[in-house]
DRENDO-1510 file (C-alpha; in Angstrom, 1 decimal, always signed):
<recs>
REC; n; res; u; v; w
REC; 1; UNK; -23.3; +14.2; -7.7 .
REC; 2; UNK; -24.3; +13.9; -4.1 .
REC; 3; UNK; -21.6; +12.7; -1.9 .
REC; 4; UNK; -22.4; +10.1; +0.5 .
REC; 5; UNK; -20.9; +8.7; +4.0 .
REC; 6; UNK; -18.6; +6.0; +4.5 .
REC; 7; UNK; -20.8; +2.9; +4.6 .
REC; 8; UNK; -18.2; +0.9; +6.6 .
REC; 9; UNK; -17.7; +1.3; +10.4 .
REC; 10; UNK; -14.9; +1.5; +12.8 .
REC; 11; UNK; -15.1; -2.3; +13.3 .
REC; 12; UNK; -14.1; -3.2; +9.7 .
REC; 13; UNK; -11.9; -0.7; +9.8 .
REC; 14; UNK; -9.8; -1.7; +13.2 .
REC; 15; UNK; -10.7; -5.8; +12.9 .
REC; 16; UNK; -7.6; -7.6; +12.1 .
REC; 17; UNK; -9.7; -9.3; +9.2 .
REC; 18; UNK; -9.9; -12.0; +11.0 .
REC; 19; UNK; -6.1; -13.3; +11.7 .
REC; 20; UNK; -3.7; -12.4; +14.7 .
REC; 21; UNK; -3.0; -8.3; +14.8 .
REC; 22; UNK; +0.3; -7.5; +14.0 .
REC; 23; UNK; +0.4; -4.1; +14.0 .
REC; 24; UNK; -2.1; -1.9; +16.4 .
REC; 25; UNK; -2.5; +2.2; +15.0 .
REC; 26; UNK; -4.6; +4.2; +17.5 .
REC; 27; UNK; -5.1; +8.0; +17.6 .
REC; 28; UNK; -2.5; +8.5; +15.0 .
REC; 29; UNK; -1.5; +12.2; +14.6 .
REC; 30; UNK; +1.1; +14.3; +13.2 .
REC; 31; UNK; +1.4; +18.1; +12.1 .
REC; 32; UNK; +4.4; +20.3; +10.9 .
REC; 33; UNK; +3.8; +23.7; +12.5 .
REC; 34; UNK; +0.1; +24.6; +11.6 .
REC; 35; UNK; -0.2; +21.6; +9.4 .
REC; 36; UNK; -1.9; +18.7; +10.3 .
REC; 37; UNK; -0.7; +15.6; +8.3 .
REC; 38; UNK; -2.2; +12.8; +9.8 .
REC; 39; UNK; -4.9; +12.9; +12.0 .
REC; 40; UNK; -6.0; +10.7; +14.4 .
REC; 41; UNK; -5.9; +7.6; +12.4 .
REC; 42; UNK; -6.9; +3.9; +13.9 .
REC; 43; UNK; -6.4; +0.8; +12.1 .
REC; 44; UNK; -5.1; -2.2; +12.7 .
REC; 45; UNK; -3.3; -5.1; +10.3 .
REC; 46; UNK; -3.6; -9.0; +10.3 .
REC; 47; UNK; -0.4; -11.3; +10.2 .
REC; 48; UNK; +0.1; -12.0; +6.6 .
REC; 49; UNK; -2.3; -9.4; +5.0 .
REC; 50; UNK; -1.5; -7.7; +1.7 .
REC; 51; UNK; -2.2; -4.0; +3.3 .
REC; 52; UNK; -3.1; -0.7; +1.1 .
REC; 53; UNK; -3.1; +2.5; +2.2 .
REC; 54; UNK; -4.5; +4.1; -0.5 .
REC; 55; UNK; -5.0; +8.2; -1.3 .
REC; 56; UNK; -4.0; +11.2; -3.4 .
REC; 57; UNK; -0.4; +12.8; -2.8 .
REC; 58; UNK; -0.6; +15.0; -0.1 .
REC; 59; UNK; -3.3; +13.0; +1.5 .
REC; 60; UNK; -0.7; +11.7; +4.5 .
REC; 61; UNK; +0.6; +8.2; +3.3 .
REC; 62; UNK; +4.0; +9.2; +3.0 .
REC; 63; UNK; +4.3; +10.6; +6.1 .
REC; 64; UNK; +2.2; +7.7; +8.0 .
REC; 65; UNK; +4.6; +5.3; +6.6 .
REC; 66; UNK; +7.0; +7.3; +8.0 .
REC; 67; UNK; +5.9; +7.0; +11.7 .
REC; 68; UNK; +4.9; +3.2; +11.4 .
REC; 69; UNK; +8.7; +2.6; +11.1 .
REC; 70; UNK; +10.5; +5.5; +13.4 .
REC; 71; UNK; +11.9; +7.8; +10.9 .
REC; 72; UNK; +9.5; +10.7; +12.4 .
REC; 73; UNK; +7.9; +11.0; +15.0 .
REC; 74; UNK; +4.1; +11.2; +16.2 .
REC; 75; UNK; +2.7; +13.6; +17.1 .
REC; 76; UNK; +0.2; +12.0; +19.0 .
REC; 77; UNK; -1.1; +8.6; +19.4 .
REC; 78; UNK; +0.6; +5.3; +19.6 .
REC; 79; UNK; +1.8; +2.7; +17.4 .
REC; 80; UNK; +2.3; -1.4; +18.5 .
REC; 81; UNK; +3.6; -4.8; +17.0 .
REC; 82; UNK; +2.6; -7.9; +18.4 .
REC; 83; UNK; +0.7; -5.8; +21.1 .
REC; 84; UNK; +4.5; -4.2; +22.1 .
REC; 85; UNK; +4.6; -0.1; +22.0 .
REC; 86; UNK; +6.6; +0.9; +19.4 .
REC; 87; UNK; +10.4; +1.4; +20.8 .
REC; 88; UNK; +12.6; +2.7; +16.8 .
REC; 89; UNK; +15.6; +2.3; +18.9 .
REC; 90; UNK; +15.3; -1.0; +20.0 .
REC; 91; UNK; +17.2; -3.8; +17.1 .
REC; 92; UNK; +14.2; -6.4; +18.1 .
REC; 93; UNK; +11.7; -3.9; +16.4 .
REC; 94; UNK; +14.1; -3.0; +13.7 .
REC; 95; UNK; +14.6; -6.1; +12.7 .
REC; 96; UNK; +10.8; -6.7; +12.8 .
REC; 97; UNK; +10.1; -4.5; +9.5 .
REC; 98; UNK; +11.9; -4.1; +6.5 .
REC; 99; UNK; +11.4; -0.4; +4.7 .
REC; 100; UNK; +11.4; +0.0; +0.8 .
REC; 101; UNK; +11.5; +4.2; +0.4 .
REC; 102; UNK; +9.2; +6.0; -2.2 .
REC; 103; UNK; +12.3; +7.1; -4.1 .
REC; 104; UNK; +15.8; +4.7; -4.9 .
REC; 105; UNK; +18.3; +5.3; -2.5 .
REC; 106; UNK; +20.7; +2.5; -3.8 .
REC; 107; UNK; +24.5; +3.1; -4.3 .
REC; 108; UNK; +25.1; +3.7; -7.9 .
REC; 109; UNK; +28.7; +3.0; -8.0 .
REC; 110; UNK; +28.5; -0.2; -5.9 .
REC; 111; UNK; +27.3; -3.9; -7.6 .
REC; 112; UNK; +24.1; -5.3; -6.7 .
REC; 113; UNK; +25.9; -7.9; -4.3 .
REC; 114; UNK; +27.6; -4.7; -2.9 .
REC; 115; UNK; +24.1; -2.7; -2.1 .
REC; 116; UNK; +22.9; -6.0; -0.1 .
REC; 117; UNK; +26.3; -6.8; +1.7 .
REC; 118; UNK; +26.7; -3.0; +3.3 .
REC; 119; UNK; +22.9; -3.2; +4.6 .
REC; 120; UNK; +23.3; -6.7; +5.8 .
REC; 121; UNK; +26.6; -5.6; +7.9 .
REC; 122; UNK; +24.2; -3.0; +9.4 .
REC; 123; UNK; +22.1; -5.5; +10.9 .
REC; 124; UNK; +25.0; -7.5; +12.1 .
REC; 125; UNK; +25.1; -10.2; +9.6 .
REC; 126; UNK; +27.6; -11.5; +8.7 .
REC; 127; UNK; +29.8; -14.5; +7.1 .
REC; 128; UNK; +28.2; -17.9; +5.6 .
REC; 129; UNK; +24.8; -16.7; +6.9 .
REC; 130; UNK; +25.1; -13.4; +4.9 .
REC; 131; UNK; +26.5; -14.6; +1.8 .
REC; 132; UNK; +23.5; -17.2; +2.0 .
REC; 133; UNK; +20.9; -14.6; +2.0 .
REC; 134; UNK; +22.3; -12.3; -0.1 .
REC; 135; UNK; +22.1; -15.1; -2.6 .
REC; 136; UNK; +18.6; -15.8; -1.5 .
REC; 137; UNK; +17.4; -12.8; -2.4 .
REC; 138; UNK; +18.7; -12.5; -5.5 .
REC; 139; UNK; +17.8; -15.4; -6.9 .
REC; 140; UNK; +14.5; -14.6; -5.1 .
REC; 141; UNK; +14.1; -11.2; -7.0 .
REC; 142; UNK; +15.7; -12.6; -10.4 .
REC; 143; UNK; +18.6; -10.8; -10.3 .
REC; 144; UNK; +21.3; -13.2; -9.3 .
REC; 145; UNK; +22.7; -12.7; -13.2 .
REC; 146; UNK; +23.4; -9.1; -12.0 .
REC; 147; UNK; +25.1; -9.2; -9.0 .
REC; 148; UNK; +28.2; -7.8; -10.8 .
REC; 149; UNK; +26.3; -4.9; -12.4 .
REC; 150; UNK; +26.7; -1.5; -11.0 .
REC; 151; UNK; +23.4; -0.9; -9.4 .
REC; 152; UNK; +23.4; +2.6; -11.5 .
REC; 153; UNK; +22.8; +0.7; -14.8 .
REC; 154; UNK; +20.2; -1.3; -13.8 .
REC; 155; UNK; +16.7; -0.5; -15.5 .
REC; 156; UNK; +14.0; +1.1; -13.4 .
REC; 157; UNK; +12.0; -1.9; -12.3 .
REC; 158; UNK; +14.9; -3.8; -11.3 .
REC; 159; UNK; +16.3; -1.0; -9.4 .
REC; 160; UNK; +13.3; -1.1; -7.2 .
REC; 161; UNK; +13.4; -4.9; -7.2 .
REC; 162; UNK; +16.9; -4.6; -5.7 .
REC; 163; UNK; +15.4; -2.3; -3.2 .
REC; 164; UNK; +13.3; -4.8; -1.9 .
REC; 165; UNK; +15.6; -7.6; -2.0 .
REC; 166; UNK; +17.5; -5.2; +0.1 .
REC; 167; UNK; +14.7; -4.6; +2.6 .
REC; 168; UNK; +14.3; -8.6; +2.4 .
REC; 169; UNK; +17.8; -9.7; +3.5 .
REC; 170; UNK; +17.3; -9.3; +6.8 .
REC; 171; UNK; +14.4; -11.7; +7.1 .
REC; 172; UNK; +11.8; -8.9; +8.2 .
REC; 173; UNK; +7.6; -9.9; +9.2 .
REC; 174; UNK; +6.0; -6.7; +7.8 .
REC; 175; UNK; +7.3; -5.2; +4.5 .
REC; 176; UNK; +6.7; -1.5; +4.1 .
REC; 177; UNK; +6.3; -0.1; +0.7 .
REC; 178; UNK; +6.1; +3.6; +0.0 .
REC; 179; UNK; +4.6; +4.0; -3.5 .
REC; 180; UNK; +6.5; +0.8; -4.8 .
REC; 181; UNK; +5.7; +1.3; -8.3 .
REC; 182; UNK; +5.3; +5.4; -9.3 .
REC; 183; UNK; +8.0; +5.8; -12.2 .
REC; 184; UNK; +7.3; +2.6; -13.4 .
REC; 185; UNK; +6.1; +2.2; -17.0 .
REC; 186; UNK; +2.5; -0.3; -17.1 .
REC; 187; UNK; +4.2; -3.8; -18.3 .
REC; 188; UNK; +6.6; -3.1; -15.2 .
REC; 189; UNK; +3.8; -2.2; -13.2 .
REC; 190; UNK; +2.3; -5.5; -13.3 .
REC; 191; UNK; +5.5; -7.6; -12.8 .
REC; 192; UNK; +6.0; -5.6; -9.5 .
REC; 193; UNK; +2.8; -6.4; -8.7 .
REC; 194; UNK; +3.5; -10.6; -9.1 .
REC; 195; UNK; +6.4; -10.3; -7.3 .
REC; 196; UNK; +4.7; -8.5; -4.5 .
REC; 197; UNK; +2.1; -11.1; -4.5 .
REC; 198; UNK; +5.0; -13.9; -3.9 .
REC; 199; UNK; +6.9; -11.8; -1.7 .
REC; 200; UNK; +3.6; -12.1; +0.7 .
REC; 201; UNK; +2.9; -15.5; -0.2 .
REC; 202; UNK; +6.1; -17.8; -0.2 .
REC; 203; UNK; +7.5; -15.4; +2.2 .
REC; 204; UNK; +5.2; -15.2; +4.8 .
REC; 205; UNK; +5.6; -11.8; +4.9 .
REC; 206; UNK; +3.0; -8.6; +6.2 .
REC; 207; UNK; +3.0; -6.2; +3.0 .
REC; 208; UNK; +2.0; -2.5; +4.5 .
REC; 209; UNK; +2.1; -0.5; +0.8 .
REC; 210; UNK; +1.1; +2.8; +0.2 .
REC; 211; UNK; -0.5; +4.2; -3.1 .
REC; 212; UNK; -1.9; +6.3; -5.0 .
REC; 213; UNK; -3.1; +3.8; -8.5 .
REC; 214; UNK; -6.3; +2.8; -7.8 .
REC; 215; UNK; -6.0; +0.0; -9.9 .
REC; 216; UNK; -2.6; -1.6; -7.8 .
REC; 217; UNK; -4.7; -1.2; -4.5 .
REC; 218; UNK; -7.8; -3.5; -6.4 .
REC; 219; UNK; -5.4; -5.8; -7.6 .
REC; 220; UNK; -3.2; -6.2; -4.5 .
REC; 221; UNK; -4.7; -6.0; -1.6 .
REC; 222; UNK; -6.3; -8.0; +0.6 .
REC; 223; UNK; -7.5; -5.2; +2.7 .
REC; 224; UNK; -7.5; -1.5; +1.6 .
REC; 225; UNK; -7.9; +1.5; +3.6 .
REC; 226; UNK; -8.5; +5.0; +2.2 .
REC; 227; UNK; -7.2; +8.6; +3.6 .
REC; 228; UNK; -7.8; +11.6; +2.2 .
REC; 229; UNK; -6.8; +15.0; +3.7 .
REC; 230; UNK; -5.2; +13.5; +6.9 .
REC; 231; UNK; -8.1; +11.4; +7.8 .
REC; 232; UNK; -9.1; +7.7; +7.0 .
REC; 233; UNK; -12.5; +8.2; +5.1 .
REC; 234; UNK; -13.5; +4.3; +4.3 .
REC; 235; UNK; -11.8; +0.5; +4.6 .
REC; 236; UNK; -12.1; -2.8; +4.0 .
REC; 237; UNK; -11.7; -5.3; +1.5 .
REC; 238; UNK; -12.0; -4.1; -1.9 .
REC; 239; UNK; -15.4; -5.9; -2.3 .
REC; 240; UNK; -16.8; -4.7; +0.6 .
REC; 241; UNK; -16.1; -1.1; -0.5 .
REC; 242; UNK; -16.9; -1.5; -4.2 .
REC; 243; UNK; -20.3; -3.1; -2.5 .
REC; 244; UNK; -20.2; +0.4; -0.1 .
REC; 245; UNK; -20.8; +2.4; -2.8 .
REC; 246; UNK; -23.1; -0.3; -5.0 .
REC; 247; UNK; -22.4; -2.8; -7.4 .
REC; 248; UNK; -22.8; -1.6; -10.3 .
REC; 249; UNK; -23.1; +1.7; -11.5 .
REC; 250; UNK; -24.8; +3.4; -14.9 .
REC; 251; UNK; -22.4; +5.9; -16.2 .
REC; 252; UNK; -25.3; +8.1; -17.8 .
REC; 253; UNK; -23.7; +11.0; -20.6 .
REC; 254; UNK; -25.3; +13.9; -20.7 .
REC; 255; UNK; -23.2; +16.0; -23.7 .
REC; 256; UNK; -19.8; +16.3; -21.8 .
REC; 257; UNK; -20.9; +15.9; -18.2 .
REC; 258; UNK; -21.1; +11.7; -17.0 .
REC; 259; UNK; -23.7; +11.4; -14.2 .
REC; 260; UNK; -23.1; +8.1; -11.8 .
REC; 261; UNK; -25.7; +6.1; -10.4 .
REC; 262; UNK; -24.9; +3.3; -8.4 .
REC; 263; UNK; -27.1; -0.2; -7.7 .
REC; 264; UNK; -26.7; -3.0; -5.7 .
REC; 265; UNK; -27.7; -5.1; -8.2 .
REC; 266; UNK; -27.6; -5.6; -11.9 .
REC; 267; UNK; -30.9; -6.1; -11.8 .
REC; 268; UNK; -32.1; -2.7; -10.7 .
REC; 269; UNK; -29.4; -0.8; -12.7 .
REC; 270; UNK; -31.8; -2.4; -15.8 .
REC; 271; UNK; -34.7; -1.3; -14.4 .
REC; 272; UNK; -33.5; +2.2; -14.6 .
REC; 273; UNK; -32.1; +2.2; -18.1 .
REC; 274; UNK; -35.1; +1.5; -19.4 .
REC; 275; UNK; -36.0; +5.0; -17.8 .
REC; 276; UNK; -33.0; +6.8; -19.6 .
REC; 277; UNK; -33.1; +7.9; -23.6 .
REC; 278; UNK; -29.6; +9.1; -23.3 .
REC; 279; UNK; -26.3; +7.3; -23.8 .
REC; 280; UNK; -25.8; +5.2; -20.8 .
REC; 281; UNK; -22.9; +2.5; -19.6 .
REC; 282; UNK; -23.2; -0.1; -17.3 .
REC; 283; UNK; -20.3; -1.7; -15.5 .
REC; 284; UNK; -19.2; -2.7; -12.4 .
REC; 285; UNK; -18.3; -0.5; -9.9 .
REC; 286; UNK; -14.3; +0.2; -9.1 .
REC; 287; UNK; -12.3; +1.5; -6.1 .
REC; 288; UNK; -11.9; +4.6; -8.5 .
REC; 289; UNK; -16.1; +5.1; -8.4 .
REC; 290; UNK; -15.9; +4.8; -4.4 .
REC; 291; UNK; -13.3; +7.2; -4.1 .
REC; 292; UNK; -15.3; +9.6; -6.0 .
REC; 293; UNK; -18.6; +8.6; -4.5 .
REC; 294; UNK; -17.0; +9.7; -0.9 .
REC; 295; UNK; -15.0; +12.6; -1.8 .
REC; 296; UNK; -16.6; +14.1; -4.9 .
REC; 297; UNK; -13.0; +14.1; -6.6 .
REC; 298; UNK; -10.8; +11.3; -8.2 .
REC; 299; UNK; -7.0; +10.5; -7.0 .
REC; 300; UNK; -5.0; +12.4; -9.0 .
</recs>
């Protein structure tokens, strides 16, 4: 399959999709020793976007994630909210984002009320003002009914629901999620994704996630952007990548091997099965077939 380039420009990929930015990425880099990690990425994100970052492990997102809310350092390039550089000591930009990590970093032992009251009395809430938003969020992630309940015994998905609560109490404008859902079985997957979805919506809230699902970043995002090996390869919304690459594509099967061919429309796709006396598939195209399209490998 021949590989093609990125149809989208730099425009789509540092517009603001149309709303006020609220966070500004230019010339972001980072390497460990000879490693490069990230480099040299530019994007930008609107107020209230549903944002994916969307790659295979090892492709940066973790450590871009990372930088976009000061636990490591660039190594280059800048990063700015609301148009401000980026200051990770300052409470005003701490206060700003609210962080849900890749992996749980809850307190087993403590209740679920417990978890939420230590992190609010590290952003200096406290009293009426904290009890009210711990039960806020609670009730806001259904799990006011366990705020007894030893965080340790909770089931997977609503361990990482009290994560975000968690991340939540404090009010934040931008959300970051790193990998919200790996671990997760399907049925989960998709009731992470609602709440997500209302977390954006009746919150007000930026959502910055990375992932590596194709089919969360499609379902999710308003916007998506694409890394692989450091660099930003494609972005935009999912249609105007999916229409990138062509859409729809004849998955033509020749003994083991599946050829692609992509169309912009259904129309032409016809024309060329009428061409083919081999078992062919038609279908529309996915972020999985632009992925492939760009890179000549699927996300792993």
């Amino acid at each position: 399959m021949q590989l093609r380039e990125p149809a989208l420009n730099c425009a789509d990929i540092t517009s603001c999709n149309g709303r006020p930015c609220e966070i500004e990425v230019s010339g972001l880099s980072r390497s460990f020793a000879k490693t490069i990690a990230v480099d040299s990425l530019d994007f930008r994100v609107g107020r209230g976007e549903l944002f994916a970052f969307l790659g295979p492990n090892g492709a940066g997102k973790t450590t871009t994630i990372n930088m976009l809310t000061g636990l490591l350092k660039p190594t280059a390039g800048e990063i700015r909210y609301h148009g401000d550089l980026f200051d990770p000591q300052q409470l005003r930009t701490k206060q700003l984002i609210g962080v849900v990590p890749q992996h749980n970093n809850l307190d087993r032992e403590l209740t679920v009320a417990e978890n939420l009251l230590i992190h609010g009395r590290l952003f200096g809430m406290c009293g009426s003002v904290l009890k009210r938003q711990i039960d806020s969020c609670l009730m806001f992630a259904d799990l006011s009914d366990k705020r007894d309940t030893p965080a340790g015994k909770l089931s997977g998905g609503m361990k990482r629901k009290l994560v975000i609560a968690r991340a939540l109490l404090h009010q934040p404008e931008i959300l970051f999620l790193d990998e919200p859902t790996v671990g997760l079985d399907p049925h989960s997957r998709r009731r992470m994704w609602a709440f997500l979805r209302r977390i954006n919506q009746e919150q007000n809230c930026t959502v910055f996630l990375t992932t590596h699902y194709i089919e969360e970043a499609e379902a999710l995002a308003d916007r998506v952007l694409i890394i692989d090996q450091a660099r930003i390869i494609a972005g935009g919304t999912p249609g105007q990548l999916k229409q990138s690459a062509g859409n729809v594509v004849l998955d033509i099967y020749n003994g083991d091997q599946i050829d692609n061919e992509f169309f912009a429309e259904r129309s032409l796709a016809l024309q060329r099965l009428e061409q083919l006396d081999t078992s062919v598939r038609i279908r529309e195209t996915t972020l999985e077939d632009v992925f492939l399209q760009l890179t000549g490998k699927r996300i792993e």
